[in-house]
N, C-alpha and C positions, 0 to 999 in steps of 0.2 A: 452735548457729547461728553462721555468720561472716556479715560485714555490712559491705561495702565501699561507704565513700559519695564518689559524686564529684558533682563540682560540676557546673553548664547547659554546661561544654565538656569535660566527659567527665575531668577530672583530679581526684584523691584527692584528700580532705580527710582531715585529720587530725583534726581535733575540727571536730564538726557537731552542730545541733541539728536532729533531722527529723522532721517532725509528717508524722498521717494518715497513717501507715504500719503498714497490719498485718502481720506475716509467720507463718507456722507454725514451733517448733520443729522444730533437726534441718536447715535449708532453709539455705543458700548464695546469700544476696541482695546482688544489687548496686544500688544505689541511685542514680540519676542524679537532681542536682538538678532540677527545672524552672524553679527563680528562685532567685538568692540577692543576700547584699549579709553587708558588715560588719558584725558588734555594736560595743558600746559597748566589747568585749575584744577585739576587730580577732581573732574568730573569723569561720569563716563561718558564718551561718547560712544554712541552705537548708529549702526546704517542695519535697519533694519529689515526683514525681507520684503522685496515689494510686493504686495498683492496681484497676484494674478488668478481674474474668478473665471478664465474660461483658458485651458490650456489646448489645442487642439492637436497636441502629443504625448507621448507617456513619458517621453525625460525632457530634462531644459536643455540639455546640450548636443548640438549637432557637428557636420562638418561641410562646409562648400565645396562641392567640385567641378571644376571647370572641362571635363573632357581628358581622355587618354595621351599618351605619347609612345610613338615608337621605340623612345631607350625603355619602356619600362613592359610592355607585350599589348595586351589584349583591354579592352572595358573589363572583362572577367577579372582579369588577375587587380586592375586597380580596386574591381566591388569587394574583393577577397581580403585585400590587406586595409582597405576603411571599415569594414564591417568585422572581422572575425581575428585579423590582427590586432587590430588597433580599437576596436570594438565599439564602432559609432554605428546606431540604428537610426538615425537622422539625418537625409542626404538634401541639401538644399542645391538643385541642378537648375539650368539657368535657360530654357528651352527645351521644348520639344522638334518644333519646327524649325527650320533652316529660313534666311533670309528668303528663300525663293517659294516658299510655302511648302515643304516639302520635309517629311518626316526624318528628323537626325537618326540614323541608323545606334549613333552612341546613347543617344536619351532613349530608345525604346528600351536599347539591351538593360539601362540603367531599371526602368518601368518593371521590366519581363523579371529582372533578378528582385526587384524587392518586392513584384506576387507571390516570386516562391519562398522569399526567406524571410518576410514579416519586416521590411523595410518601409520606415514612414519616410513621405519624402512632400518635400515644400518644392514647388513647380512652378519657376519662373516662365516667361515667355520672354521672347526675342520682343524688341523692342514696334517691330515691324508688323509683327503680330497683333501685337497694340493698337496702332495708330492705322492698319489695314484690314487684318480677318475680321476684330472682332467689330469693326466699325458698322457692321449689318448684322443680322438678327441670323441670316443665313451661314455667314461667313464664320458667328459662336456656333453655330450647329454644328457644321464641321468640323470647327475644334473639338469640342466637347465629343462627338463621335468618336473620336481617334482617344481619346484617354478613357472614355465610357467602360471596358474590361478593369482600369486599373482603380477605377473612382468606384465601380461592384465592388472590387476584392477588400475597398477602405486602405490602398496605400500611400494615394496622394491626400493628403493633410491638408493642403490650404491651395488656392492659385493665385498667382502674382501676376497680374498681365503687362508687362514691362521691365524693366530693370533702373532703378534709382531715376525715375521718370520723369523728376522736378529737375534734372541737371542741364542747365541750357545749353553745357557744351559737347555733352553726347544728345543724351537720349531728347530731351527734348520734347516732350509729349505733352501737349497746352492744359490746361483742365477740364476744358467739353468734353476734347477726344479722350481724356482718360474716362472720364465722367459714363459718354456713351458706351465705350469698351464695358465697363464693369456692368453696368445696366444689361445690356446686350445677352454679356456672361452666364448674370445670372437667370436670364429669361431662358436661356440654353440647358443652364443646369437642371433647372424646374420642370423645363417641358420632358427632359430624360430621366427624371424620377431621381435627383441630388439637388431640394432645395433646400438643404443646410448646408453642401460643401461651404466653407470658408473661403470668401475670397477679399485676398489683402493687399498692399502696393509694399512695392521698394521702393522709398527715399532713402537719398544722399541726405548728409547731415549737414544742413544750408539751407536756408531760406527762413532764416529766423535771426531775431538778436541774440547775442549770446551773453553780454555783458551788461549788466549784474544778472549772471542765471535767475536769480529772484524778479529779477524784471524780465524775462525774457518774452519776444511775440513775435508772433509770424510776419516776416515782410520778403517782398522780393528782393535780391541781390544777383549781380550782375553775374553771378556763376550760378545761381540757384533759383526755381522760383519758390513762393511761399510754399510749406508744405500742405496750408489750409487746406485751401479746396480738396485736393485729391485724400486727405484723411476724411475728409467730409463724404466724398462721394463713398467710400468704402463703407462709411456709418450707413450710408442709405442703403444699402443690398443685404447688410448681414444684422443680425439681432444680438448678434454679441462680436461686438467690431474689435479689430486688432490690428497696426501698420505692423509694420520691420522699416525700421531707421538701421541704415549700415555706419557705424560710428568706429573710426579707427583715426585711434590718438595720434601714431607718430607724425601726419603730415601737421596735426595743432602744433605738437612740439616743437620740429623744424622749424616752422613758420614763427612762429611765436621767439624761441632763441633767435633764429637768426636778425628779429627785428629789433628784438629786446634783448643782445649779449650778455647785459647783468642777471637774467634771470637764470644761467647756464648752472647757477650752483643747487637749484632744487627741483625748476621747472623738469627737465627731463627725469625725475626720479618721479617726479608726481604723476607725470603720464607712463611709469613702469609699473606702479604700485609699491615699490621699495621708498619711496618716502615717511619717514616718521617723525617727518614737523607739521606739526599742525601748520596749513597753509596761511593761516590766520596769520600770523606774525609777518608774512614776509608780503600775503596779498589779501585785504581786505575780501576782494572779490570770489578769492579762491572760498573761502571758510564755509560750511565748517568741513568744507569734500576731503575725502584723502586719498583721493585718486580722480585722477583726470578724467574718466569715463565714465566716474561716477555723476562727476561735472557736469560734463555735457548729456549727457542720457536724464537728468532733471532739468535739465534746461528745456531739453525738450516736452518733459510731462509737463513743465508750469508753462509756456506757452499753448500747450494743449488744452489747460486750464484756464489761463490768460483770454484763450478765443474763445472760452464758452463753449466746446467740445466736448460733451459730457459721455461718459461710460466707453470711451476707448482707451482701449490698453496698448500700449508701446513694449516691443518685440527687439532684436535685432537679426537682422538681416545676414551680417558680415562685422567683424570684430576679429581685428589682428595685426600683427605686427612685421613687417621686413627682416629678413636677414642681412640685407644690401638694399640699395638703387636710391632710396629717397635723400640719402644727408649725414652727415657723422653718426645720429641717433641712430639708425639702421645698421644692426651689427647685430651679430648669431648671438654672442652674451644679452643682447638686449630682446630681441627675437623671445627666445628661452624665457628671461622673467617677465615680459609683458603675459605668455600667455602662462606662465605657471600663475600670476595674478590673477589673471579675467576669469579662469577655471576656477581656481581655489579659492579666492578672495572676491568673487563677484557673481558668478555663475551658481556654484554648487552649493553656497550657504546663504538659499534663498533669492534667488535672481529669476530674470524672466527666460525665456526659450531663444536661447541665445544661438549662431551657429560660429562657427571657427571660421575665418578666411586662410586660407585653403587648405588641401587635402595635399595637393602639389604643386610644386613651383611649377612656370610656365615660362620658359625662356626665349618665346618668340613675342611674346605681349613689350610695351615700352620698359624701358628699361627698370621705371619703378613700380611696377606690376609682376614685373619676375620673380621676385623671390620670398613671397608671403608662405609658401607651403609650410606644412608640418615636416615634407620628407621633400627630396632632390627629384628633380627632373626622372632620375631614374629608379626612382623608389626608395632611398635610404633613407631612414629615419634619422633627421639631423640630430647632431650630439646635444645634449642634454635635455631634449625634448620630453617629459613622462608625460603620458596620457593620462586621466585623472579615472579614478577607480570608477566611480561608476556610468563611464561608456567605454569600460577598457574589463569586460569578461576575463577569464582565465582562458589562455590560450597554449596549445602544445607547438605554435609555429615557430621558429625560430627564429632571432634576429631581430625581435618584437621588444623593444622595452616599454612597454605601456603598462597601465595602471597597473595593472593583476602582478607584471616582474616586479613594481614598485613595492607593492603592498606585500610582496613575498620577502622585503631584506627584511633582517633582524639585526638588531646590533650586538656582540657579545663584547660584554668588557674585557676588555687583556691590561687594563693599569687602573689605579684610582689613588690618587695624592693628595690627602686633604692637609699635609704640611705636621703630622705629632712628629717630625725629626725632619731633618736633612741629608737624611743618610743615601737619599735616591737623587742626589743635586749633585752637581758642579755647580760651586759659587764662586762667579770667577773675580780675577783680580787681572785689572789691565786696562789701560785707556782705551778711552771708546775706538773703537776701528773706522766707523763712518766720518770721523776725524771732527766731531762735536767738543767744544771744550767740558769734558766729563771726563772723570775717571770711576770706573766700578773696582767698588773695595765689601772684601765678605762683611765687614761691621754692618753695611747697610741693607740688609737682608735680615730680617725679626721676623721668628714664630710668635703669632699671634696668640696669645691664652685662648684654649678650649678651637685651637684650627684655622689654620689658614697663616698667610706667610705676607709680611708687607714690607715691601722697599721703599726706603727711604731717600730722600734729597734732600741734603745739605751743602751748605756753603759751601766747601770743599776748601781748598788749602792756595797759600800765594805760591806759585812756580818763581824756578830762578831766574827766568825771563822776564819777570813782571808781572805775568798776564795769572787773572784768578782760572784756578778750574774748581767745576762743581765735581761733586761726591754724590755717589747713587750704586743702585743695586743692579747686580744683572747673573742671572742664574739659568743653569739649563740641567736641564734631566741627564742622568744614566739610561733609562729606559728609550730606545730606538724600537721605532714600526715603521713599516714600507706600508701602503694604503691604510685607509680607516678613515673612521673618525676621530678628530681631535678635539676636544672639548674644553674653555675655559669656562671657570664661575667667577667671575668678578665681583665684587662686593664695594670696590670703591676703585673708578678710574680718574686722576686728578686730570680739568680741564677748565684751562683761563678763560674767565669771563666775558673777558674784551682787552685789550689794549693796553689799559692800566693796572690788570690783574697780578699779581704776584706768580701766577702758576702760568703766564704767557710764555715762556720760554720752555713748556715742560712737552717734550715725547713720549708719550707711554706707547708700550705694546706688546701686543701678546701674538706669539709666533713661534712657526717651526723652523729648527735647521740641520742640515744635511753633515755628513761629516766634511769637519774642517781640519786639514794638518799639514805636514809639510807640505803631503803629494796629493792631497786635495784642495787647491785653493780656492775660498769661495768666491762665488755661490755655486761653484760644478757639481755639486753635489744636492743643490735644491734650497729656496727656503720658501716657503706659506707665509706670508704676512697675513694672519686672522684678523687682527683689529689693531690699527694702528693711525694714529691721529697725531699731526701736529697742527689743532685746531686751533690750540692755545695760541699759535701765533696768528694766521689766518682768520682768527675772527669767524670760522666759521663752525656751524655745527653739523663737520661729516669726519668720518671715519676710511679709510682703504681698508680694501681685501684684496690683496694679489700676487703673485707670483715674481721672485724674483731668481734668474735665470745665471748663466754664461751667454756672453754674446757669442762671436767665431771668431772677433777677435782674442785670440787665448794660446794659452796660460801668458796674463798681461806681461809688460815689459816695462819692471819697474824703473829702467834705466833712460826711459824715453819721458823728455818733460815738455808736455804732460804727458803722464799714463795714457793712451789709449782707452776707452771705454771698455774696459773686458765682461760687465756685466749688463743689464736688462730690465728692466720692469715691463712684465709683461699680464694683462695690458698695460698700456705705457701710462705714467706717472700723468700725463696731462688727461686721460678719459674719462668721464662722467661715467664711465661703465665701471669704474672699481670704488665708487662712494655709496656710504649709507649715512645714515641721518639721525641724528638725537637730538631732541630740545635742551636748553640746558637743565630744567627739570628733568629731565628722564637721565640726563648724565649723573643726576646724584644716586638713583637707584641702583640698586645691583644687577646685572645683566650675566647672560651667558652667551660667549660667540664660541663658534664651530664651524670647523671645515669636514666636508666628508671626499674624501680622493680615493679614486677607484679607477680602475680599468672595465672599456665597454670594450664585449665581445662576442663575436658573431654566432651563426650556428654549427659553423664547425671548431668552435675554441677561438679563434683567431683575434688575438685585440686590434681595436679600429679606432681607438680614441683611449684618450684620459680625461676623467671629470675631475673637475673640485665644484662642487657645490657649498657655499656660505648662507650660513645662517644664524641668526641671531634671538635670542632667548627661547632655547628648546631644551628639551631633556628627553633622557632615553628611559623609557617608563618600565615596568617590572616585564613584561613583554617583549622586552627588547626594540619597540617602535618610537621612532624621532617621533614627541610631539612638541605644540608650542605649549610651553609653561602657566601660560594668564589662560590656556584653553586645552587641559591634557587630553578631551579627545577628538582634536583637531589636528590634521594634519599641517606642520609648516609649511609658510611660504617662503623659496628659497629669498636671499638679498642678491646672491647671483649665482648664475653657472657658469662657469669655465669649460669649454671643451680646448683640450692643450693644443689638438691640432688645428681649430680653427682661431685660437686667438698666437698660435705663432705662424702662421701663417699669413692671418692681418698685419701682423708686427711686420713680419721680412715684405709686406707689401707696400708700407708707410711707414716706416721708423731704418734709420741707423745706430747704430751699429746692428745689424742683422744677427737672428739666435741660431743655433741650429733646428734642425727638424724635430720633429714632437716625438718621433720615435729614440733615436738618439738623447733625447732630454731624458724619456721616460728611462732607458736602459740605462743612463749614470746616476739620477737621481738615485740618493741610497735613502734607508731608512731616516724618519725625522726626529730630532729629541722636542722634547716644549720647550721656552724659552719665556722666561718672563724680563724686561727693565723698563728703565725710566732713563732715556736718556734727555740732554736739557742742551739748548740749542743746537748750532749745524749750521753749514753751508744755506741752506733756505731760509734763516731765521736774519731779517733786516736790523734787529737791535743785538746781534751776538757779542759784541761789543761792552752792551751793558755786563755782559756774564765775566766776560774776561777783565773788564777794568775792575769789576770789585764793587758797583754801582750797585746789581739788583742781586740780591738775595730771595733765595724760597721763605714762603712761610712758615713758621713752625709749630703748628696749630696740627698740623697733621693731612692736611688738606691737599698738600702734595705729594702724598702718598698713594700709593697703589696697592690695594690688596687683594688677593686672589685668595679665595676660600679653597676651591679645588682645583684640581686638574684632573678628566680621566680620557681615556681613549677606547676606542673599540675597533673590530673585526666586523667586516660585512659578512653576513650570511644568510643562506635559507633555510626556514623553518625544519 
């Protein structure tokens, strides 16, 4: 076999590592990346597309729906805003029949709408269905009857007879009786002139080893049984066989932290897809995945392979994230980039026929089954949610932010600072405020020959106290904007290597802030922490992005010791929701981080939220469109979204000091300037100590330096 790999623009790699690739002996494959990025060996790594030789729908991406609710009206009005709103031609419903054998009045209407409107739909059965009608050759007849108009028109795509059937704690359905069900089926389909419909099962992601993915194989376990047999029986009825495995990360994650607390610093980014450490370093086992669903979803192909299973292709089912109910990872921000991930970085550049878990939250299901939807019990499209362009048509409905509104912003620039002066600065002069032993003086702030602007850290000076303070730069734009994008280019962020490093004491970051003066005390007026790391001391390699607020404790009361809390991090300083991730390799390269803040608003003008969306290494291209950089025309994956209402909301539900409301923050928040320093220890820093006796000095090599090439911002708009 030869095996040419190239990269997402069609050029030969040399050394590649490419997961989820089967090939046959004897075969001549060329492998075209679908994503890649540097290792920590400045290889590429790429995940390339996975082969799929039998697709039995026209897109890969679907959505699940579980049935209507009275806060939101009719089956109508929910088939209206999955299909034409939101613009999904893929409905994966979970029954026809009712436990009592008896036709759900809500799956026909579901049937009856996608004959008229070209809706492919994947067609579960009730578990009961399974293990009862179809267990006679009569009792398939009758089914098959009752769909026979909809399987003429070509709407139903595949049948499932059961729901995730290997789970011993629900469904429960042994291997014979699944075995005779499908048999049965397909003797039903044949006799009525459909002996090619597809018919496939739902597994639960269980019944197999998982660790080392490389090793993986089917066994039973006390929650699952193997998934063998029932893939097996599938291969026997169809000539080009395909399961759906339902694989959703966050209950791994949970389970996995909560057993393993030291893995809290990367494990849940690697099950978001915002991880950018090769997993290799921190878990043999992980490598070379860079995402957790990547992980498991080849676990399950090489156990497939493992039992000698040949020519079946692996689907999913269900794939999605909580907003709530399961565990601290369940959270709207987390919500948001799992599936702006599974869409963009999994699905759409070359993935198999995936469906979304769910359409709508279900708030009568257990508590951690509630809140999977895309939109609310009553229909809202949760904040920061885009639907990906291609299942998201252009729509005239309103209230819709799906792909088509997405793919409609344009960025216009309104600033660009690449540093040939300092005439657009404030270079300030004044100890640091967060009460770090620094002081900021204009000497340490240097234009760069030929652009760009770098602050410096030195030694600083002995106080007449005794105690050393260090010297550094800290400087802030003339230029204020209310929403936009704000954009950094960094070309050198200085970051301690461990423990013993020189630059362990150093703060850098790049941030916006609101106006500060007598009769604005900050933060009431707002600041954006873009990228900000004190890795250096932490030993670790993550970065924040988050919002830092007024609490309602306010305007503090500097006469009360201690002060009061008057301000916020929001999300709070301790969440795994405001980190991102560098190798230390990739901290020597140059990067760009950006916030985009905007206001969501309904169809009659009305704002309902504020986003900030983060993201890291993207540019805005002659078109005006955010793309990523290593891939201009690819769409970025957000690091995170903020919707302000729902993470101040979380805050005032688990943190004190309490902020005010999202609308309030939004109405004081004033325009932001950029902000570039370097500040060097603090309150959090366990050897502060050494700074202030006079013990550790910065380098002077240059190393702990920060420089920024540009700055620029923009205005959202439409074309």
């Amino acid at each position: 076999m030869t095996v040419e790999y190239q990269d997402a623009n069609g050029v030969k790699l040399d050394d590649a590592i490419i997961r989820g690739v089967q090939v046959v002996p004897g075969e001549t494959v060329t492998i075209r990346a679908a994503g890649h990025r540097l290792d920590s060996t400045n290889k590429w790594t790429a995940r390339a597309p996975y082969p799929t030789s039998f697709n039995p729908f026209s897109q890969n991406l679907g959505i699940c729906y579980g049935g209507t609710s009275a806060q939101r009206g009719t089956v109508l009005d929910d088939l209206h805003t999955m299909t034409v709103v939101d613009g999904f031609k893929m409905i994966h419903i979970y029954h026809l029949f009712t436990d009592q054998l008896e036709i759900d009045p809500t799956s026909e209407a579901v049937l009856q709408y996608a004959q008229a409107n070209g809706i492919e739909i994947l067609l579960g059965t009730r578990n009961v269905v399974a293990s009862e009608l179809l267990q006679t050759a009569a009792g398939a007849a009758t089914y098959v009857a009752a769909i026979q108009p909809y399987l003429a028109a070509g709407v139903i795509k595949v049948i499932m007879p059961g729901n995730e059937v290997n789970d011993r704690l629900r469904a429960n359905i042994d291997p014979e009786t699944f075995a005779r069900a499908v048999q049965n089926l397909r003797g039903a389909l044949a006799a009525a002139g459909f002996p090619d419909t597809p018919i496939s099962v739902s597994l639960q992601y269980g019944g197999l080893t998982s660790y080392p993915p490389g090793g993986a194989t089917f066994q039973d376990s006390p929650a699952a049984r193997s998934m063998e047999p029932y893939i097996a029986a599938v291969r026997s009825v169809n000539t080009q066989p395909f399961v759906f495995v339902n694989i959703h990360p966050p209950y791994t994650v949970e389970d996995v932290v909560s057993r393993v607390p030291s893995l809290a610093s990367w494990f849940p980014m690697f099950g978001l897809f915002t991880s950018t450490v090769d997993p290799a370093t921190n878990d043999p086992k992980e490598a070379p995945y860079w995402n957790l669903l990547d992980l498991q979803y080849n676990t399950v192909l090489t156990a497939v392979g493992n039992a000698g299973i040949n020519g079946v292709q692996v689907f999913l089912g269900e794939s999605g994230w909580p907003s709530a109910g399961i565990g601290p990872y369940t959270t709207p921000a987390n919500q948001v980039s799992y599936l702006d991930g599974l869409v963009n970085a999994w699905v759409l550049p070359g993935g198999v026929p995936t469906f979304l878990f769910e359409a709508f939250d279900e708030p009568t299901k257990d508590v951690g089954q509630r809140s999977w939807g895309l939109r609310t019990v009553d229909g809202t499209l949760k904040p920061g949610i885009v639907l990906p362009q291609s299942a998201s048509p252009a729509t005239s409905d309103s209230g819709s932010r799906g792909a088509a509104a997405a793919a409609a912003v344009r960025y216009v620039p309104t600033f660009t600072e690449t540093f040939s002066s300092l005439k657009n600065w404030v270079v300030e002069s004044l100890k640091d405020p967060a009460g770090s032993p620094t002081e900021y003086v204009p000497e340490n702030v240097q234009l760069v020959p030929g652009g760009g602007v770098r602050v410096v850290v030195t030694r600083g000076r002995l106080r007449s106290n005794g105690e050393w303070i260090v010297q550094s730069g800290r400087m802030r734009s003339l230029f204020r904007q209310k929403y936009g994008l704000f954009l950094f280019g960094a070309r050198q962020i200085p970051k301690g290597a461990d423990a013993t490093s020189r630059r362990r004491h150093l703060w850098p970051a790049l941030w916006t802030a609101g106006v500060v003066d007598d009769t604005n005390v900050w933060p009431k007026r707002g600041e954006i922490d873009v990228m900000e790391t004190v890795l250096s001391v932490a030993q670790r390699p993550d970065f924040t992005s988050r919002l830092m607020t007024r609490s309602t404790i306010f305007p503090p009361d500097f006469s009360t010791k201690p002060v009061p809390p008057w301000f916020a991090s929001v999300p709070s300083d301790a969440s795994p929701a405001i980190k991102g991730f560098l190798t230390a390799e990739q901290w020597k390269q140059p990067h760009t981080f950006a916030v985009d803040w905007y206001q969501v608003r309904d169809g009659a003008g009305t704002v309902t939220d504020v986003m900030f969306d983060f993201y890291i290494d993207v540019m805005v291209n002659e078109s005006g469109n955010l793309m990523r950089i290593d891939d201009p025309t690819s769409a970025p994956v957000k690091l995170h979204s903020y919707s302000l209402k729902q993470i101040t909301e979380e805050h005032n539900r688990t943190e004190k000091p309490t902020v005010p409301d999202w609308k309030t923050l939004d109405d004081e928040w004033s325009g932001q300037a950029f902000v570039l320093n370097v500040c060097v220890g603090g309150g959090w820093d366990p050897d502060n100590k050494e700074i202030t006796g006079g013990t550790w000095q910065p380098p002077t090599d240059g190393s702990a330096d920060m420089i920024v090439d540009y700055v620029k911002s923009y205005q959202r708009t439409a074309p």
